[in-house]
C-alpha positions in Angstrom: 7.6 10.6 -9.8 4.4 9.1 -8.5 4.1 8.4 -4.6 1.8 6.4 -3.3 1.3 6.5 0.5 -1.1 3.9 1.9 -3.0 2.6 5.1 -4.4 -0.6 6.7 -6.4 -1.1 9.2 -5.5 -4.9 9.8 -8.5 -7.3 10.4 -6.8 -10.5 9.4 -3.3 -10.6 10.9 -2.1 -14.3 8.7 -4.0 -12.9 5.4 -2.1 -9.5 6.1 1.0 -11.3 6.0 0.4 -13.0 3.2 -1.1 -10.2 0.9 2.1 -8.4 2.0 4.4 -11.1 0.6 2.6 -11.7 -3.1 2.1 -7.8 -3.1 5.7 -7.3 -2.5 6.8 -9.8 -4.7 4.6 -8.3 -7.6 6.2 -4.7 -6.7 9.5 -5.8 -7.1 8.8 -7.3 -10.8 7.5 -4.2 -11.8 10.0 -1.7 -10.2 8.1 -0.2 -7.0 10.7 1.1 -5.1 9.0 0.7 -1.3 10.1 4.3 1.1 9.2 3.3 4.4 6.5 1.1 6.6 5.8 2.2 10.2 3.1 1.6 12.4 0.7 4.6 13.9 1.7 5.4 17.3 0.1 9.3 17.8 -1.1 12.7 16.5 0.1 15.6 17.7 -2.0 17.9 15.7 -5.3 17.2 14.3 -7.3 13.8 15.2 -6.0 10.9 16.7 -6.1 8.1 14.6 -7.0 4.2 14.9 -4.1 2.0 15.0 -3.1 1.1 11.7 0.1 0.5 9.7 1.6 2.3 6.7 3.8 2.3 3.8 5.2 5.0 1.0 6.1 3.6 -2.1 7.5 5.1 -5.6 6.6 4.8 -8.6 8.5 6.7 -11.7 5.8 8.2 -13.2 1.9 7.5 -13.6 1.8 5.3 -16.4 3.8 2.8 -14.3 1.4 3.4 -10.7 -1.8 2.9 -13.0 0.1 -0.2 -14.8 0.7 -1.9 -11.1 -2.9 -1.3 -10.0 -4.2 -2.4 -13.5 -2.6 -5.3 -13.8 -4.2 -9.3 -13.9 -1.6 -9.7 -11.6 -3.1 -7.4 -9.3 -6.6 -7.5 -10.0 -6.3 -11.1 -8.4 -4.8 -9.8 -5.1 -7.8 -7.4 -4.4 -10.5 -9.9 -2.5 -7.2 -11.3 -0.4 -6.1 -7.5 0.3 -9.8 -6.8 1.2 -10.7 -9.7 3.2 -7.0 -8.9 5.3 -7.3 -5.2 6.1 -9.2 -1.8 5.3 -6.9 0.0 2.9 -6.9 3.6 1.7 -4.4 4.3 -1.1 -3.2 8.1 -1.6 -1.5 8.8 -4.7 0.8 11.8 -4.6 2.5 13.7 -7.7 6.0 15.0 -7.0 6.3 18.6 -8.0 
């Protein structure tokens, strides 16, 4: 299992909204099972963070996480996901 947790540092609140609705349509076609989303409220260890917003999603193995980012279908969401936030995508291997 492949776990992907990401961040965004939202700069476009509407385009946010809407690369969250085509990403999470395109998910669901290809069987990304999404954990959780929650929003940054503190640390309380190490640095305080910037507000930003985050989500954990699944994949089943790493074919299928390098098949969702490597898709067309994808690919044509980048520059709207770009333009709507400042995302950093961790990629976690369950062991």
């Amino acid at each position: 299992m492949i776990v992907n947790v990401s961040t965004a540092l939202i700069k476009d609140e509407d385009l946010f909204k809407e690369y969250v609705t085509k990403a999470a349509d395109l998910m669901k076609e290809h069987g990304v099972e999404k954990v959780c989303r929650a929003k940054y409220i503190e640390s309380t260890r190490g640095a305080k963070q910037g507000s930003h917003i985050m989500a954990i999603f699944k994949y089943k193995d790493r074919a299928a996480f390098d098949y969702f980012y490597e898709c067309e279908s994808y690919k044509k969401l980048i520059p709207l996901r770009d333009e709507s936030c400042e995302m950093t995508i961790h990629v976690y291997a369950e062991f």
